[in-house]
N, C-alpha and C positions, 0 to 999 in steps of 0.2 A: 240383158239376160232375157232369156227367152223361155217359158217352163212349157211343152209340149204336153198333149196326154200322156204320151207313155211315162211323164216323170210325174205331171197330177199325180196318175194313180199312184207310181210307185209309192209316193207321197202318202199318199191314202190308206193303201196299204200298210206304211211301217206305220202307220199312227194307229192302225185299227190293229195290228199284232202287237203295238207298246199298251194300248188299251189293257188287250189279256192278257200279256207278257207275266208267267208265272204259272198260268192254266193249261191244259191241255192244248194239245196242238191244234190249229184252225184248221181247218179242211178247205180246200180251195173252192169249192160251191158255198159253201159258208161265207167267206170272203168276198165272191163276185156276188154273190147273193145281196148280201149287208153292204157294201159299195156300189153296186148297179153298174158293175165290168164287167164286158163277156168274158167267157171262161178261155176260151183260147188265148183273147191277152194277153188276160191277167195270168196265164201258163208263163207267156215269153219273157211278162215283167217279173216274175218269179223265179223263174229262171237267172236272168240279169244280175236280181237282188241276193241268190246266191252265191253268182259267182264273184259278185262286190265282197261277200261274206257279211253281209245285212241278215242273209235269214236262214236257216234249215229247214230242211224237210225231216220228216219221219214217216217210215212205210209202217203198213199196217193195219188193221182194222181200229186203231185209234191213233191212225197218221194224220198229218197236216206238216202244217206251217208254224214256226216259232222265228221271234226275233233269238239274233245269234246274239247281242250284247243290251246291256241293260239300256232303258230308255234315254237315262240321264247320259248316257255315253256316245249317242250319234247324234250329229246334228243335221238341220235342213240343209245346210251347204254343201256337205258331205255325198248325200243322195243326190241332190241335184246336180252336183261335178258327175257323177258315178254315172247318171241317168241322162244327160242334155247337156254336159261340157260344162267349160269355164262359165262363171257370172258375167264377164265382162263385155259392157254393151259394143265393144267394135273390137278389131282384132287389134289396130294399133297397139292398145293399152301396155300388151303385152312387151316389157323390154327386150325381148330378142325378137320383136318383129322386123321384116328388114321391108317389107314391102311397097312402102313408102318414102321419099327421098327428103320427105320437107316433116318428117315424123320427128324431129328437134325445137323444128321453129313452128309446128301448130298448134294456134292458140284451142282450139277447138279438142288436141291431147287430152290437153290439162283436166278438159270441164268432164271428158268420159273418163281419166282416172281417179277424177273425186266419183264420180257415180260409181262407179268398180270400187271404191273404197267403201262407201256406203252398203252397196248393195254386200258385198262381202263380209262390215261389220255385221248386217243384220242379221243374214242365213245362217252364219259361221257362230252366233252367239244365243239360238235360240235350238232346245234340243227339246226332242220327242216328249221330253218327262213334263218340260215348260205347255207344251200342246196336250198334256192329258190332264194338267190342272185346269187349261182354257176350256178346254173341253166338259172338263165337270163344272166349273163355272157356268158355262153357257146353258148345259145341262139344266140344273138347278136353279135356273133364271127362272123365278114367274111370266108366266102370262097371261093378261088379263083383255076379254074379249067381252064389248056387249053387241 
């Protein structure tokens, strides 16, 4: 698995709309602002996340951006399929892949469909709502400097 920028952000993005999720709509300066994306991007990766059905817009003079579903209800797997493809680190894994002849008898399968398995428990089981308790955690951490 490979997560490119264009899917960081997206990433960044639905965590900072799960953030206010409930508030008015963010404004896309607002958002490149507070994430540190330029704004043309973050335009295309908004765009993208719309048409996943991840986010809406609202026009107006108190438009932006809103998450389309509640935090608890998308996960990181889901964006990332959406944003940057399958998880899985080689194309074999895949059971209808045909493009290799000896893709039965390598040992070498096996060891990338355990990692595709992993990597697919983890993303597939941690959701936006799990990252804004992390986040208020981290938040709220002291720190102590002399």
């Amino acid at each position: 698995m490979r997560i490119t920028y264009r899917g960081d952000y997206a990433l960044k993005t639905i965590l900072d709309l799960a953030l206010h999720h409930g508030n008015s709509p963010i404004t896309i300066h607002g958002l490149a602002k507070r994430l540190d994306i330029p704004t043309k991007f973050l335009e295309q990766i908004l765009l993208d996340l719309k048409r996943g059905g991840f986010v809406e817009s609202r026009r107006g003079k108190v438009g932006g951006y809103l998450l389309v579903r509640e935090p608890s209800e998308v996960t990181l797997g889901e964006v990332i399929r959406y944003i940057d493809g399958q998880v899985e680190p080689i194309s074999c894994v895949n059971k209808d892949y045909r493009g290799c002849k000896d893709k039965n008898k390598c040992a070498l399968r096996d060891v990338w469909q355990q990692v595709a398995e992993a990597t697919s428990q983890i993303v597939d089981n941690i959701t936006f709502e799990d990252l804004i308790r992390k986040n208020k955690e981290l938040s709220s951490a002291l720190v102590y400097q002399i």
